[in-house]
C-alpha positions in Angstrom: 5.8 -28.3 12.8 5.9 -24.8 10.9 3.9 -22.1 12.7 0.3 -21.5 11.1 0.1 -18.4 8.6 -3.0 -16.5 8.2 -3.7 -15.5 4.3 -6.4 -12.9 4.6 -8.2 -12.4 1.3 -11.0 -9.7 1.1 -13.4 -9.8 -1.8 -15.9 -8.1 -3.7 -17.0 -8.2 -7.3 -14.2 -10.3 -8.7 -15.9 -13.7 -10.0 -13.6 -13.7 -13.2 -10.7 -13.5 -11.0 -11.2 -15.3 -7.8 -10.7 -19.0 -8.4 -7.0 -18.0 -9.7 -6.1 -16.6 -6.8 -7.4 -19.2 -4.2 -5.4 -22.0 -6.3 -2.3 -20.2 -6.3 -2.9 -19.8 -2.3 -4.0 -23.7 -1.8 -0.9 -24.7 -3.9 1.5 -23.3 -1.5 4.5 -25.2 -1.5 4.4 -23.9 2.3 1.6 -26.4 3.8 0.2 -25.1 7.3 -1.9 -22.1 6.6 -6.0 -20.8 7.1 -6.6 -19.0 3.5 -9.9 -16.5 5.1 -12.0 -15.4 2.3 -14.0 -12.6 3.0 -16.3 -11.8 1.2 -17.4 -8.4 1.6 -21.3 -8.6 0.5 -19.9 -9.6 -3.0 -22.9 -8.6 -5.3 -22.4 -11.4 -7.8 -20.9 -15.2 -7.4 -18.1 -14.9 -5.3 -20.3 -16.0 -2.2 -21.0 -19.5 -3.8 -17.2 -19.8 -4.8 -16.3 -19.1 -1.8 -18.4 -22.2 -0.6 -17.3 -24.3 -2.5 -13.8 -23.7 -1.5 -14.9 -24.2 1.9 -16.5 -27.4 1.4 -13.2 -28.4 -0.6 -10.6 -27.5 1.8 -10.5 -27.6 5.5 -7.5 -24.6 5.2 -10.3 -22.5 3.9 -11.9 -20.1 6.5 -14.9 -17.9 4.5 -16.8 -14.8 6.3 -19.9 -13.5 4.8 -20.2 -9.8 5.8 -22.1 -6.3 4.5 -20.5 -4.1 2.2 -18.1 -2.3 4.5 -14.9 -1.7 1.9 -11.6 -2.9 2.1 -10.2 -1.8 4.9 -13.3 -3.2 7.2 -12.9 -6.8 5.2 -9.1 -7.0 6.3 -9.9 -5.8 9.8 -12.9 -8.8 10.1 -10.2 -11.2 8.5 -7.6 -10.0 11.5 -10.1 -10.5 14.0 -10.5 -14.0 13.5 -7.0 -14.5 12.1 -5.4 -17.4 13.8 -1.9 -17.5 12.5 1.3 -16.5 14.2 1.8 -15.0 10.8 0.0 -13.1 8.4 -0.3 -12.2 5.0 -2.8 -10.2 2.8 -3.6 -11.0 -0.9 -5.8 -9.2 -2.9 -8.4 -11.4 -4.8 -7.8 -10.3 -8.4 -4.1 -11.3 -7.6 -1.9 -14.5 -7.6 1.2 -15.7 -6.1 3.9 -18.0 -6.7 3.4 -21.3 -5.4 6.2 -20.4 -3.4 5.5 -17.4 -2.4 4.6 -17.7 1.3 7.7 -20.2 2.1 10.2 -18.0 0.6 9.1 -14.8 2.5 8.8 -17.1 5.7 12.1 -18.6 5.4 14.0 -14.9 5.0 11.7 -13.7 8.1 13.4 -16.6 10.3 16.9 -16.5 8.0 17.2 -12.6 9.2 15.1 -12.9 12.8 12.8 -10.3 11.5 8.9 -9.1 11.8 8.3 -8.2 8.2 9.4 -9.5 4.5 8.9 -8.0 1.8 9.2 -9.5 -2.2 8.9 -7.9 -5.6 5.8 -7.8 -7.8 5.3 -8.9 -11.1 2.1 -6.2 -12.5 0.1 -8.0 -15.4 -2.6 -7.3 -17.5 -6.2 -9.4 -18.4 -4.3 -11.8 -20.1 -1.7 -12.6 -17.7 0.9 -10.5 -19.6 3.4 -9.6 -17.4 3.6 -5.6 -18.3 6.2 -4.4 -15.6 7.6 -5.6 -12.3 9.0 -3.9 -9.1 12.1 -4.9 -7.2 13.0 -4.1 -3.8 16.4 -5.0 -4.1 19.2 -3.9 -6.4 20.7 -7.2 -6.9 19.7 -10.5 -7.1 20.7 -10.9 -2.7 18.4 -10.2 0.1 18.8 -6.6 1.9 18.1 -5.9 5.1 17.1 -2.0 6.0 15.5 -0.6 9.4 11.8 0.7 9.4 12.9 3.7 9.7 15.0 3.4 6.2 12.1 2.0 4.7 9.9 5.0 5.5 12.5 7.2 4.2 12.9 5.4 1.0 9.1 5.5 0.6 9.1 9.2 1.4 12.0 10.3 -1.1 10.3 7.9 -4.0 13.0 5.1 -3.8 9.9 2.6 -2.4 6.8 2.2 -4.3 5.5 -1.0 -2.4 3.3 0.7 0.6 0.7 -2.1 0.0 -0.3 -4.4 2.2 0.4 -7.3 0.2 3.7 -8.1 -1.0 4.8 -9.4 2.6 4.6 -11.1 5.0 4.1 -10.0 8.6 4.8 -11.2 12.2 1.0 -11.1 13.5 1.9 -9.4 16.7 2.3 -6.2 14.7 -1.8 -5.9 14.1 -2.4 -6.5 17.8 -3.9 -3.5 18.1 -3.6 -2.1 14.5 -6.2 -1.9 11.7 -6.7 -0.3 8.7 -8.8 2.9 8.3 -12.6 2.1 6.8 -14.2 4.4 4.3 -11.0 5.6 3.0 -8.7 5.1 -0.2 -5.3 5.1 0.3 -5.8 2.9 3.4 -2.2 1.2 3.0 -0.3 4.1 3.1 -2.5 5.2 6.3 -0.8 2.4 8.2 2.3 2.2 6.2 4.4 4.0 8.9 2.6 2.6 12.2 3.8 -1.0 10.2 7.4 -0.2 9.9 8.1 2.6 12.0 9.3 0.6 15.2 11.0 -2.7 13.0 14.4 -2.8 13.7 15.0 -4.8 10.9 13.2 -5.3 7.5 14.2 -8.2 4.8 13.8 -7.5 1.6 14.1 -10.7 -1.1 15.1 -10.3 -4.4 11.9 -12.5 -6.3 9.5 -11.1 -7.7 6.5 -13.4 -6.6 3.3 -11.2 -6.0 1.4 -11.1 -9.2 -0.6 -7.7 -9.3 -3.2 -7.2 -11.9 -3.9 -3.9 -13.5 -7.5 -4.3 -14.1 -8.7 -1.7 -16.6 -11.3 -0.3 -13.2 -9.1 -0.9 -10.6 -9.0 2.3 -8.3 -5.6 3.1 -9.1 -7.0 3.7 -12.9 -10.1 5.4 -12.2 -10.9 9.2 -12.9 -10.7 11.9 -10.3 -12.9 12.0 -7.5 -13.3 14.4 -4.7 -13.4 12.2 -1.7 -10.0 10.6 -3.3 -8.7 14.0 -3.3 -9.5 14.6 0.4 -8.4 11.2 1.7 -5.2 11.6 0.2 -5.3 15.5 1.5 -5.4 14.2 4.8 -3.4 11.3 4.7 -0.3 13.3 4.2 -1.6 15.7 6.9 -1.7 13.1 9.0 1.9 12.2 8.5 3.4 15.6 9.1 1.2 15.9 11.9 2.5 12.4 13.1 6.1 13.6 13.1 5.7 17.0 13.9 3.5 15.4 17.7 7.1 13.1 17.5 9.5 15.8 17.1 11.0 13.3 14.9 13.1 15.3 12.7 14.6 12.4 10.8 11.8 12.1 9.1 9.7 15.0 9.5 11.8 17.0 7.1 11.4 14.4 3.7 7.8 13.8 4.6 7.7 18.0 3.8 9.3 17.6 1.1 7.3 14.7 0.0 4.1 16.1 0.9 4.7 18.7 -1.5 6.4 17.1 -4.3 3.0 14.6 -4.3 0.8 17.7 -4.1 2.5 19.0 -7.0 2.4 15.8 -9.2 -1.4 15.4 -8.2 -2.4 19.1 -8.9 -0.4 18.2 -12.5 -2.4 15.0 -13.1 -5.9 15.9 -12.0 -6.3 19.8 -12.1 -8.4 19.8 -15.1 -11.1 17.2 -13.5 -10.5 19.1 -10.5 -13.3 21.5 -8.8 -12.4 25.1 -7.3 -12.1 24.3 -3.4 -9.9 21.1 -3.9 -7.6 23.3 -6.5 -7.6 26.0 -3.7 -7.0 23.5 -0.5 -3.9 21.8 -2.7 -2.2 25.2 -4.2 -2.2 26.0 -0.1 -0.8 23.4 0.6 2.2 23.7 -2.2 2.9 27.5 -0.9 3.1 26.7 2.4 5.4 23.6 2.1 7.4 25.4 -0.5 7.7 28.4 2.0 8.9 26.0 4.9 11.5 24.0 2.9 13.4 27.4 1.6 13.1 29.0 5.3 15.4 26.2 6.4 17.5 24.4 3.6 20.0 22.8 5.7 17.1 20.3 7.2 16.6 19.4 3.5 18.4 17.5 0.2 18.7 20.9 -1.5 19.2 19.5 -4.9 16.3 17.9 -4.5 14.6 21.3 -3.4 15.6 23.2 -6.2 14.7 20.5 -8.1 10.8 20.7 -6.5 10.6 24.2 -6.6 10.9 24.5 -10.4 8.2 21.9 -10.4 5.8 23.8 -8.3 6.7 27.5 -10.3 5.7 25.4 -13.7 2.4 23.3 -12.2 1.0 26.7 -10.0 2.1 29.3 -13.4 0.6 26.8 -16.0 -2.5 25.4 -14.2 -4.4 28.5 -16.1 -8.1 27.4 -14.2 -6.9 28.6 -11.3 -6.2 32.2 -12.4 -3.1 34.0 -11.6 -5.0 35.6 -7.9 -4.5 32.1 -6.4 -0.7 32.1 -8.0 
């Protein structure tokens, strides 16, 4: 028999959306898996839907919980998570009815920890708008974690989600997301891949991502984002720095400040003074570090940056030319 997978689904506020998403999980192709709804003090029906799923389906695990975010409705759904596999699907999302047994079937094909598929992004009417690949061609690829991270950090890997893959469950032994935080998959993103020796990448595009019109990714600026995702790079560096891991500490610099630049781009009108302040710090000093040694760097890529950060810090005009 085929080991059990854990699907861990957290939930809040997505009655329109839910029932499409549990079908697509109950009509896995791939038949021995809990599905653990969690519904994360869900304001409006999705604690009776989840009920009802219950009452339907003996694969269905639901936990009723308080508000506690995200993060703390994945880490409730790990605690009780009974699989020797997991998986994490958001609940405004859908997969491929073949989703789990394709990424289960490279894990074993490659002997690996992790798989990883493309995404299919589509809009309230199931439009399919744009997709994301992880592999050139239409093959499987294999990469280290380490290559992975490095991708990420030099923008040749947009997936640092938690869904889109599939993971060997020993890997959140002792991890869990951070609670009260955004950005809390690219918190763990590197404690996730960092050690994998080996990474399989599949060529279909099977993860259905829906860009809802108030989905955090398309909400205005807001000051606690703008600190999480202050300190989440700072964290990184820090990480590396603590490692003396120079394979990666020197793109995660450069990283650090070509995001920093891009963010400062994007949100420095809706911006207040002390976050405008904290980020143009930031730029300067990566900016100064990455020209102090260029041979630790890609220096086309650093010239590249640096024009970048002249234009954002000369033409963001709210900050006055003192903080220039």
């Amino acid at each position: 028999m085929k080991p059990l997978i854990s699907v861990i689904v957290p939930i809040y506020k997505v009655e329109k959306y839910l029932a499409i998403c549990v079908d697509s999980l109950l009509r896995q192709s791939y038949g021995n898996l809990e599905v653990i709804l969690v519904d994360d003090g869900s304001p409006d029906e999705c604690p009776a839907i989840c009920d009802k799923y219950q009452n339907k389906d003996n694969r269905i695990k639901v936990i009723h919980k308080k508000n506690g975010g995200l993060s703390d409705a994945r880490n409730v759904g790990l605690d009780i998570a009974q699989g020797e596999y997991v998986a994490f699907v958001d609940s405004d999302d859908f997969v491929d009815e073949d989703y789990i047994c394709k990424l289960y079937n490279a894990l074993q094909q490659n002997r690996t920890s992790i798989a990883v598929c493309g995404i299919q992004i589509i809009d309230e009417s199931n439009k399919v708008t744009d997709q994301i690949c992880v592999t050139q061609d239409k093959k499987q690829e294999l990469y280290t974690g380490k290559e992975i991270i490095k991708k990420e950090l030099q923008g040749e890997w947009v997936l640092v989600t938690a869904w889109g893959a599939l993971y060997d469950a020993k890997i959140f032994k002792e991890l869990r997301f951070p609670c009260g935080r955004h950005y809390e998959d690219e918190y763990v993103f590197v404690s996730v891949f960092e050690n994998q020796e080996c990474v399989v990448c599949i060529p279909e595009n099977i993860y259905y991502y829906l860009q809802r019109a108030d989905s955090i990714m398309g909400v205005t600026y807001k000051k606690q984002d703008c600190m999480d995702y202050f300190e989440m790079w700072h964290e990184r560096i820090d990480y590396f720095q603590a490692k003396e891991d120079r394979e990666l500490l020197a793109p995660v610099i450069q990283s650090c400040l070509a995001w920093n630049v891009l963010y400062l781009a994007m949100n420095g009108e809706a911006m207040e003074e002390p976050e405008k302040r904290l980020l143009k710090k930031d730029i300067r000093k990566y900016f100064w570090k990455i020209f102090a040694k260029p041979y630790l760097y890609n220096w086309k890529e650093s010239v590249k940056l640096a024009v970048k950060c002249v234009m954002v810090l000369m033409n963001d005009k709210s900050l006055g030319k003192r903080y220039v």
